[in-house]
C-alpha positions as CSV (number, residue, x, y, z in Angstrom):
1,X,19.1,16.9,38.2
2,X,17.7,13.3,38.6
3,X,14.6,14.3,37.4
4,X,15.2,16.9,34.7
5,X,17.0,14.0,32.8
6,X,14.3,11.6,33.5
7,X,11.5,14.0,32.2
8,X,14.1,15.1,29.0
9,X,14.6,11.0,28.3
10,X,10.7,10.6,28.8
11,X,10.0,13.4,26.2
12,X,12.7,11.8,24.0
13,X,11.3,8.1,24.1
14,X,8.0,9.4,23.5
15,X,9.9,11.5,19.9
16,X,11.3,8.2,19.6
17,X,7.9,5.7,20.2
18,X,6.0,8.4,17.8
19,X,8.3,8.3,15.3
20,X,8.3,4.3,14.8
21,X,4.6,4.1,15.0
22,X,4.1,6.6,11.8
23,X,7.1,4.4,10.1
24,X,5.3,1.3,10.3
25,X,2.0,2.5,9.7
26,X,4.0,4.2,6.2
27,X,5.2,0.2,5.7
28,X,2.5,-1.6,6.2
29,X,0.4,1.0,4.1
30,X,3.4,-0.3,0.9
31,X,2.9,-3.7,1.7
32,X,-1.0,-3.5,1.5
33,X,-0.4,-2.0,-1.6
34,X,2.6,-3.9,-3.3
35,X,0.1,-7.2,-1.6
36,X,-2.8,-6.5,-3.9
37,X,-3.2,-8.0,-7.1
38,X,-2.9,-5.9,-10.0
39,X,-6.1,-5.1,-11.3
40,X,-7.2,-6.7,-14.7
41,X,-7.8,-4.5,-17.7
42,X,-11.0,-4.2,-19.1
43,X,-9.9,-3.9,-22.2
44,X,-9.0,-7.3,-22.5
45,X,-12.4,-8.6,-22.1
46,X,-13.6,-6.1,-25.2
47,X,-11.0,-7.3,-27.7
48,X,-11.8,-11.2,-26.6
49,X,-15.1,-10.6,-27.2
50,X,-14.5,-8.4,-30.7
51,X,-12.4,-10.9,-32.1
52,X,-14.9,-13.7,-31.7
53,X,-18.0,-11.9,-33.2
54,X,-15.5,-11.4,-35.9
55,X,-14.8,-15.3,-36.3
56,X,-18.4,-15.2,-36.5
57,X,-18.9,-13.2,-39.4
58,X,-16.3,-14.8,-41.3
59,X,-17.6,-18.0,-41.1
């Protein structure tokens, strides 16, 4: 009986062991991700850059 419950509380620690390593593999994947700057648009850039050949041409 001893070792029927040992091998069953083995079997469920490893359940158990597994289960934690995929939850913080899942958490620090969302902190990688929520830790990384937004990227910038590019747009942004274009519409600086359009606005001042514009200045140009109405001076």
């Amino acid at each position: 009986m001893d070792k029927e419950l040992r091998k069953e509380f083995r079997e469920w620690k490893a359940e158990v062991d597994d289960r934690l390593d995929r939850l913080e593999a899942e958490q620090k994947a969302k902190d990688v991700v929520s830790s990384d700057p937004a990227p910038q648009p590019t747009s942004s850039k274009k519409a600086a850059a359009e606005a001042a050949s514009s200045e140009k041409d109405a001076n």
